[in-house]
C-alpha distance (Angstrom), angle and dihedral (degrees) to the residues before:
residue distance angle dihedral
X1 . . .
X2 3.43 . .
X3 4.33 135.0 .
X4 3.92 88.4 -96.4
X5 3.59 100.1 32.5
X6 3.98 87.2 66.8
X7 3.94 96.0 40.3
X8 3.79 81.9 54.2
X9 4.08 92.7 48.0
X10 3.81 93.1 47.8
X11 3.98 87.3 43.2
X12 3.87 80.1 64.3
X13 3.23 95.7 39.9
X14 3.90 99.7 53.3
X15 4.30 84.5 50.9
X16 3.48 93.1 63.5
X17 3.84 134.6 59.6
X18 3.61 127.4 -161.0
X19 4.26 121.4 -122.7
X20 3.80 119.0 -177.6
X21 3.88 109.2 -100.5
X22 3.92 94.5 -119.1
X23 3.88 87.5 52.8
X24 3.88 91.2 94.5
X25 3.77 137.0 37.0
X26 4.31 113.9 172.2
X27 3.09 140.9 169.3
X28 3.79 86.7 -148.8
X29 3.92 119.1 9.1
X30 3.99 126.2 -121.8
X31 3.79 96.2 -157.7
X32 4.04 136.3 24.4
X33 3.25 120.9 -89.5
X34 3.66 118.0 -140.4
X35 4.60 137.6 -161.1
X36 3.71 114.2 -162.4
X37 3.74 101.2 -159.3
X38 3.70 116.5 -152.8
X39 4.25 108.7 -44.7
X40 4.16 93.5 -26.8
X41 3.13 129.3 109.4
X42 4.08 121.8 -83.7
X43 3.31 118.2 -78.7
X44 3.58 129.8 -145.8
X45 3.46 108.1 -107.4
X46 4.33 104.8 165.8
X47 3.45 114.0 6.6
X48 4.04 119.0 -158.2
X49 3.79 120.4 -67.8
X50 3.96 85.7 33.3
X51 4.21 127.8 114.8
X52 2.89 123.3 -102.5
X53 4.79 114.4 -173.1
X54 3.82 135.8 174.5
X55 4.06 73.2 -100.9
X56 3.59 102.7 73.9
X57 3.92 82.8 34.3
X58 3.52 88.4 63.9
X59 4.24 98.5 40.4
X60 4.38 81.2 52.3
X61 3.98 91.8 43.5
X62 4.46 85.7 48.6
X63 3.99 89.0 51.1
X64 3.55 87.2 55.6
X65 3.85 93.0 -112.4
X66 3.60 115.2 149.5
X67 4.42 111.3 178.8
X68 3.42 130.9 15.2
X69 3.76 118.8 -147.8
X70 3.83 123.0 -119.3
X71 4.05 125.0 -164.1
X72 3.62 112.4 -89.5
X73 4.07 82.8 -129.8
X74 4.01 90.0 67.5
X75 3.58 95.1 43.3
X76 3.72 88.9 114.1
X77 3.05 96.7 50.1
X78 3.92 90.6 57.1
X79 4.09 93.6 50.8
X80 4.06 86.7 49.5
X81 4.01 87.6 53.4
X82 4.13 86.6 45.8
X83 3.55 91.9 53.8
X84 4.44 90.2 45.9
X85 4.05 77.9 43.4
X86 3.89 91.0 53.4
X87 4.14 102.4 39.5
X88 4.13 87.1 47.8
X89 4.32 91.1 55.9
X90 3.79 84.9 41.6
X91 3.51 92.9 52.7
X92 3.89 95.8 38.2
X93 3.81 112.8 113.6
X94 3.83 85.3 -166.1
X95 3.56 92.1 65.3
X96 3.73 120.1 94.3
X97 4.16 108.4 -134.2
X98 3.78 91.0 -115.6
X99 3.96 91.6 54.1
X100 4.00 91.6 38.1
X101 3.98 88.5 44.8
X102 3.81 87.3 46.4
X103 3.94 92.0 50.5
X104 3.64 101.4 49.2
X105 3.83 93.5 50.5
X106 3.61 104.7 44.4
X107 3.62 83.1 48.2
X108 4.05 91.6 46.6
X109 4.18 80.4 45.0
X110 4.06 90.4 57.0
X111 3.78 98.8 48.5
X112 3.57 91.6 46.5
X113 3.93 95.0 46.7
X114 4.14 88.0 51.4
X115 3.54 93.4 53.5
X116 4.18 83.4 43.7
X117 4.12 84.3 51.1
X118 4.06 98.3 29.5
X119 3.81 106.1 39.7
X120 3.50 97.0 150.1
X121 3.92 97.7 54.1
X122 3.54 111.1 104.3
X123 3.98 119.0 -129.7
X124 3.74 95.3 36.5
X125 3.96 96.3 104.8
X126 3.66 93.3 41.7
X127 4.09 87.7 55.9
X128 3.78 85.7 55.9
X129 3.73 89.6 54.2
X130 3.48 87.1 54.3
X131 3.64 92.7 50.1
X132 4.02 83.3 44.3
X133 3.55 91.1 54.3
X134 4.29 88.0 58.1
X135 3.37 84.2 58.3
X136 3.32 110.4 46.8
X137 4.20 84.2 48.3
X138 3.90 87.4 55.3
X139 3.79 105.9 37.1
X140 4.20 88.3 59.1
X141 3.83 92.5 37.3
X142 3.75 92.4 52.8
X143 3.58 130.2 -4.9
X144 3.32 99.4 -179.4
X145 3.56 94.7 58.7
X146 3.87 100.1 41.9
X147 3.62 89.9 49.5
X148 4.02 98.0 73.0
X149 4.08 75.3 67.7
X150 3.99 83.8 76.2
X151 3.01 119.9 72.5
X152 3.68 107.5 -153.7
X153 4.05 107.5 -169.3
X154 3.41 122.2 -23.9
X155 4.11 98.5 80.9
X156 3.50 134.6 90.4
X157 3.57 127.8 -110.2
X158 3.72 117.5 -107.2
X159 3.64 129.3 130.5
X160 3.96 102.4 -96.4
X161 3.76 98.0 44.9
X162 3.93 89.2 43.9
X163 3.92 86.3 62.2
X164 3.59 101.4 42.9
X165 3.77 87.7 53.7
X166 4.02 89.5 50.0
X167 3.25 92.4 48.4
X168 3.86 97.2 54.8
X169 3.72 84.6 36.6
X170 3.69 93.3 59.6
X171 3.85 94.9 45.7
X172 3.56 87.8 60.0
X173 3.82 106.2 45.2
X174 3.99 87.3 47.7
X175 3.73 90.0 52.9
X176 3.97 91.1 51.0
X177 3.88 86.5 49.2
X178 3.57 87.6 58.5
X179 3.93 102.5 -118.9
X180 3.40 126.1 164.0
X181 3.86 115.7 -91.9
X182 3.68 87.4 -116.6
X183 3.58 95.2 61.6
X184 3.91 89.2 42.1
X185 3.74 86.7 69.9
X186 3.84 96.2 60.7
X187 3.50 94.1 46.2
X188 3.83 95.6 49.2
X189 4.00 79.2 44.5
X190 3.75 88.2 57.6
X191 3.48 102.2 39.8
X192 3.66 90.2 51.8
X193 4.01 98.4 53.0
X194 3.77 97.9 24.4
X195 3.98 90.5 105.7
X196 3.93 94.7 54.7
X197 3.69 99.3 108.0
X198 3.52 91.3 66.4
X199 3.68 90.1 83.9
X200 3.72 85.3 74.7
X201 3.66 92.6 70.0
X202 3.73 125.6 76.0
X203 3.59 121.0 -104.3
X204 3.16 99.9 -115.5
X205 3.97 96.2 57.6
X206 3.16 88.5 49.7
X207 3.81 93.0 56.8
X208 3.28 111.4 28.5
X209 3.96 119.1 122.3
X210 3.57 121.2 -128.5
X211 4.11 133.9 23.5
X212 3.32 124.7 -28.6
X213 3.91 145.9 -105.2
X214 3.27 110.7 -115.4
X215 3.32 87.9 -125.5
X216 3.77 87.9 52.8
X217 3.43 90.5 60.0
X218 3.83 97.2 55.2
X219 3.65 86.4 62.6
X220 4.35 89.4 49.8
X221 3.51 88.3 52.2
X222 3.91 104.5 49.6
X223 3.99 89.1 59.0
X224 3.41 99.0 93.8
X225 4.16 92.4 53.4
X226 3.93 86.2 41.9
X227 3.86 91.8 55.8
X228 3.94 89.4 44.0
X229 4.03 85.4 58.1
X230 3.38 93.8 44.8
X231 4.54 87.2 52.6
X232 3.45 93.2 47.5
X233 4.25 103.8 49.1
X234 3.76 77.3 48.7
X235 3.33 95.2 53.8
X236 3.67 108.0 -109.2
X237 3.43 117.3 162.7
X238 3.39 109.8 164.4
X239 3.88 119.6 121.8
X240 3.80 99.4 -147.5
X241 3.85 89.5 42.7
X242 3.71 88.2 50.6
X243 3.63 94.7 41.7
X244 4.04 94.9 54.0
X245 3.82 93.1 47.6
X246 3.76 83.2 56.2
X247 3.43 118.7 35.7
X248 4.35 101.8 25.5
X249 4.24 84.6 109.1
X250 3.80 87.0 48.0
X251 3.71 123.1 115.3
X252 3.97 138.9 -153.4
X253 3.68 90.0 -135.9
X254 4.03 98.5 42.1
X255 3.55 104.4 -108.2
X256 3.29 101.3 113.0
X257 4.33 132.8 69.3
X258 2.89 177.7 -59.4
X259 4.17 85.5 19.2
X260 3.96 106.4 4.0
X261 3.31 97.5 -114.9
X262 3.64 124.8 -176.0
X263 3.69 145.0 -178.1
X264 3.43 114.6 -10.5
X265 3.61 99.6 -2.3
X266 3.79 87.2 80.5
X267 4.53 109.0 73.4
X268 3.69 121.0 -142.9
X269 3.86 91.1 -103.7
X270 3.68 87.8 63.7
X271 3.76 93.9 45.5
X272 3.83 92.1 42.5
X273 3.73 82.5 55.4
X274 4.04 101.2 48.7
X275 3.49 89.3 59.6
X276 2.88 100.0 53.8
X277 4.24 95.5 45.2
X278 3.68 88.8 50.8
X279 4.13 96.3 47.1
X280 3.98 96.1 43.8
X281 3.75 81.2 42.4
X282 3.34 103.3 65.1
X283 3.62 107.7 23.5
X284 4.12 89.5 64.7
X285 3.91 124.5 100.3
X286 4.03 108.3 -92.6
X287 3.87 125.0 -160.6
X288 3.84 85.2 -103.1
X289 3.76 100.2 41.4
X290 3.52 145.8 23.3
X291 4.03 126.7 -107.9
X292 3.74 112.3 -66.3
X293 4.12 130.2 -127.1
X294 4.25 111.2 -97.3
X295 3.43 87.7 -136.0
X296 3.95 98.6 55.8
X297 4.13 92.2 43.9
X298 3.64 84.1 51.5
X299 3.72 94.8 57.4
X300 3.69 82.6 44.8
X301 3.65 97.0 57.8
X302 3.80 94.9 36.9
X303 3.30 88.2 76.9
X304 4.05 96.1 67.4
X305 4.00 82.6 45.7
X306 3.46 106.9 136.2
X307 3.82 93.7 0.4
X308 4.50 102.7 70.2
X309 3.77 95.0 -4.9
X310 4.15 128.8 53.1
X311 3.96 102.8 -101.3
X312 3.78 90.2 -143.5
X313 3.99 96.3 50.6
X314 3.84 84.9 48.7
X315 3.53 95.9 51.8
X316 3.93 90.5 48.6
X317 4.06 94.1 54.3
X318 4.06 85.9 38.6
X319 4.09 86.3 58.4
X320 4.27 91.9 44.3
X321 4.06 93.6 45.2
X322 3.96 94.4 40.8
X323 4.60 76.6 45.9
X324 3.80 97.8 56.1
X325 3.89 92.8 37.0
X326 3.96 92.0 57.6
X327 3.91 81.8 41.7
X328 3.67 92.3 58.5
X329 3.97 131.6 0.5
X330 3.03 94.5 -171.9
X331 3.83 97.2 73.7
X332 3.61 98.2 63.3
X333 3.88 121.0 71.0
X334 3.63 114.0 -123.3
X335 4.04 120.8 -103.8
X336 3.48 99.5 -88.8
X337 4.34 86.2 -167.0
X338 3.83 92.0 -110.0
X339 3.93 125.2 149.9
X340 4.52 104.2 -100.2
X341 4.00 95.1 -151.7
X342 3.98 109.0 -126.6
X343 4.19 110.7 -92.0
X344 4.04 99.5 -104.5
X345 4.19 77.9 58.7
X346 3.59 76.6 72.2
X347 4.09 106.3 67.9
X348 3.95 79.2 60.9
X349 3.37 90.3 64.1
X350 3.56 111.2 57.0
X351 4.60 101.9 165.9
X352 3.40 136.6 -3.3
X353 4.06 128.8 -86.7
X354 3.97 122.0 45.7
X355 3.61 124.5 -177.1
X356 3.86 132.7 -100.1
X357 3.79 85.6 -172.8
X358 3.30 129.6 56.4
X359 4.00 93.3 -179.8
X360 3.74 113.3 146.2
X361 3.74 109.3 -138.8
X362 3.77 129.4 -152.7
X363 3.55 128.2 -118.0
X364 3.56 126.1 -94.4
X365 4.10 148.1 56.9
X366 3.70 122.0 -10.5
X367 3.94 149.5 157.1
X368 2.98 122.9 -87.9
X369 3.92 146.2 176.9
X370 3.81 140.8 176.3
X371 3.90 110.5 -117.3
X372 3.94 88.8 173.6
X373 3.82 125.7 27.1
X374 3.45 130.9 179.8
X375 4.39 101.9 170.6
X376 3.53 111.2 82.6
X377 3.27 100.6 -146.7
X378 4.10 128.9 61.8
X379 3.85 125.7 30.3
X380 4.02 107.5 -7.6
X381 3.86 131.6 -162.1
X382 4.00 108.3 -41.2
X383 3.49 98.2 16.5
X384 3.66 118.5 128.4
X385 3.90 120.8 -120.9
X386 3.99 141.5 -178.1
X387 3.88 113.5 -120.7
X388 3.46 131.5 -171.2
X389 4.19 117.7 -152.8
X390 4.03 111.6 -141.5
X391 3.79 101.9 170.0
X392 3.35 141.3 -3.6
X393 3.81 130.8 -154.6
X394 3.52 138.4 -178.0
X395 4.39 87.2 -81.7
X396 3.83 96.9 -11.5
X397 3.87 120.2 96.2
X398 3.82 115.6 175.9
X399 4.21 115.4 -173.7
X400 3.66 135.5 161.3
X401 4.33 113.0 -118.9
X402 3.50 127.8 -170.4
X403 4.21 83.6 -110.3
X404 3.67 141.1 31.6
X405 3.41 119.6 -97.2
X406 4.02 129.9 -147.4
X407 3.68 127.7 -119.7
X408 3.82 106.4 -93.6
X409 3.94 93.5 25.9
X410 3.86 111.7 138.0
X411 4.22 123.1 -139.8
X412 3.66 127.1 -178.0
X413 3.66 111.1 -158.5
X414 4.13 122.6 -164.0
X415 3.97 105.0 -138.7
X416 4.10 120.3 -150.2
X417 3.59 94.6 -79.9
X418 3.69 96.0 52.6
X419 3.82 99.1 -104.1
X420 4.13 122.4 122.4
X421 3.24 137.0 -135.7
X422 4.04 121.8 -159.5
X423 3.77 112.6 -135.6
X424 3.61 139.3 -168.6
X425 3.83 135.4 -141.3
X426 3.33 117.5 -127.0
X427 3.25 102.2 158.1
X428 4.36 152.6 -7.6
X429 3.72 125.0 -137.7
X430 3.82 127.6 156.8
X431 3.63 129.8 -125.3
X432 3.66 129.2 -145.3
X433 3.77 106.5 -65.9
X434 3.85 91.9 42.1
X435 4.15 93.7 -92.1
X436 3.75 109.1 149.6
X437 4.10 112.6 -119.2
X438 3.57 106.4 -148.1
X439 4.15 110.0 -145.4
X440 3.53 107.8 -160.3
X441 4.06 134.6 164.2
X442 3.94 117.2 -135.2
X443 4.16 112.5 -106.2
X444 3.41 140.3 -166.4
């Protein structure tokens, strides 16, 4: 293939985005539907005004077809059908909570992860207002019910999950402050996108075990003014959105960055939303450890109270965590005795897997096999796949699979001499001739 040739493949590439093929199931379609076959170009598959059933899910899912690819153009018009999607499961008395809880995250997960992979396109930070506004509706019509959407220990931390869970988080401690539903809805906003700067730091900063360069650091640091760029050429105007991307590292008493603030410098939104960072934070499963009880982080924390974090905003998310626990046991994990490292521990560990080895590995074909899997469609957990390695880092392992992968997603791959290394998604892109490239950080 020649030097144009592939500028005009990834040309085609870049205009399309890829949605799971159970993501959608019409009567009569909003959007075209598109089937790249082999290295062509897509191909129109359903065009507008067309059905689309679990039946021709099924007859895609049988050809061993995973996504279909939907103009870039119409890619608002997906996120607004996501959020209908979303508010119908929520809403469905059918639904058992842990398939209704399941739904509305890994649907909160996607939109999140496109604006994480599309930063540029405009429209996708107003659909998670939308999906904001949901929440806001549900967390002060029932908190009981909305908060099975927060998961309060037993996850791992990687980016995506961490701002789900902030997001839900934030809804809640806003409600128990008493603010106006309104005002809910930016916060939940902001707690859900606060994170997106990270994707301005490479992967394997972002993952990488252990202290820091100080060079390394720099890059930690600048995320919250990278994620504020990223708002703002999408057109994100909102001041409490803004203000969490910001200021969430922020602390009363000036340790904390990108600008020292102190005091009253630092608004309520941005407090609200450094709680709940630090708490979701810490109680998650690490590489090194497992999840950690609420109750024992929030000892941990309360002793910063009043110092880093706002006593009173504390206090609130102490009363709803200390609520939902009393509510229901089981959704805490049980104090397993181990050591809960002291909160400024915490701005040295900026995501979730590091690496206990630092093995380069040469390109080429190896086994694979999902060990985690989130998409319900393709290969599943167990099921043998062919991987190709691209490039290696120091943590960082991209590879081409015969499927897409989701953010969070675990592989184990078995190298030439029989060893295996455990790897984690961080991310799907697609290369010229439509392969997926499979991003992933190396775990523990």
């Amino acid at each position: 293939m020649g030097t144009s040739e592939e500028h005009n493949q990834a040309a085609v590439s870049a205009a399309f985005f890829p949605i799971p093929i159970d993501s959608l199931d019409a009567p009569s379609l909003e959007l075209d539907l598109y089937l790249r076959h082999s290295r062509g170009a897509p191909v129109l598959y359903r065009a507008k005004g067309s059905a689309y059933s679990v039946r021709d899910c099924k007859k895609l899912a049988d050809q061993g077809v995973t996504h279909l690819l939907v103009p870039i153009t119409q890619h608002r018009v997906f996120q607004k059908l996501m959020t209908e999607r979303v508010t119908t499961a929520y809403e469905d008395p059918n639904l058992s909570r842990a398939e209704r809880t399941r739904i509305v995250r890994e649907s909160c997960a996607a939109m999140i992860s496109d604006l994480m992979t599309y930063p540029h396109i405009p429209g996708i930070s107003e659909t998670l207002g939308d999906m904001a506004g949901c929440f806001a509706a549900w967390c002060t019509q029932d908190e009981s019910k909305f908060s099975y959407l927060l998961d309060m220990s037993e996850h791992d931390y990687y980016t995506i999950t961490h701002m789900v869970n902030v997001g839900v988080g934030c809804g809640m401690l806003a409600a128990e402050l008493g603010m106006p539903t309104d005002q809910i809805q930016r916060i939940v906003q902001g707690g859900l996108i606060h994170d997106v700067g990270k994707i301005g730091v490479p992967a394997e900063v972002l993952n990488k075990e252990g202290k820091l360069t100080d060079e390394e650091w720099a890059m930690i640091r600048r995320h919250p003014e990278i994620g504020v760029e990223i708002l703002r050429t999408n057109g994100e105007t909102c001041a409490e959105v803004i203000e969490m991307t910001i200021a969430h590292h922020e602390r009363l008493d000036g340790s904390g960055y990108p600008y020292g603030l102190s005091g009253d410098a630092i608004g309520i939104p941005a407090r609200i939303c450094a709680v709940l960072d630090v708490y979701d934070a810490m109680t998650a499963a690490r590489p090194y450890r497992g999840p950690l009880p609420p109750n024992k982080v929030l000892d941990t924390i309360r002793t910063e109270s009043g110092k880093g974090f706002d006593k009173s905003i504390f206090d609130a998310w102490d009363r709803v965590v200390q609520r939902l626990v009393e509510q229901d046991p089981s959704r805490a994990v049980q104090d397993t005795g181990q050591p809960v490292p002291p909160p400024g521990i915490l701005r040295q560990m900026p995501n979730a897997a590091g690496s206990t080895d630092q093995t380069a590995l040469a390109a080429g074909e190896v086994r694979g096999v999902f060990v985690r899997r989130f998409m319900r469609t393709g290969p599943g957990v167990g099921d043998p796949i062919r991987c190709r390695v691209m490039s290696t880092e120091a943590t960082a392992v991209r590879l081409t699979l015969p499927c897409p992968a989701a953010a969070g997603e675990m592989l184990r791959i078995t190298l030439p001499d029989e060893s295996t290394l455990n790897l984690m998604v961080t991310r799907t892109t697609y290369g010229p001739g439509g392969e997926p490239i499979v991003e992933c950080a190396r775990a523990a």
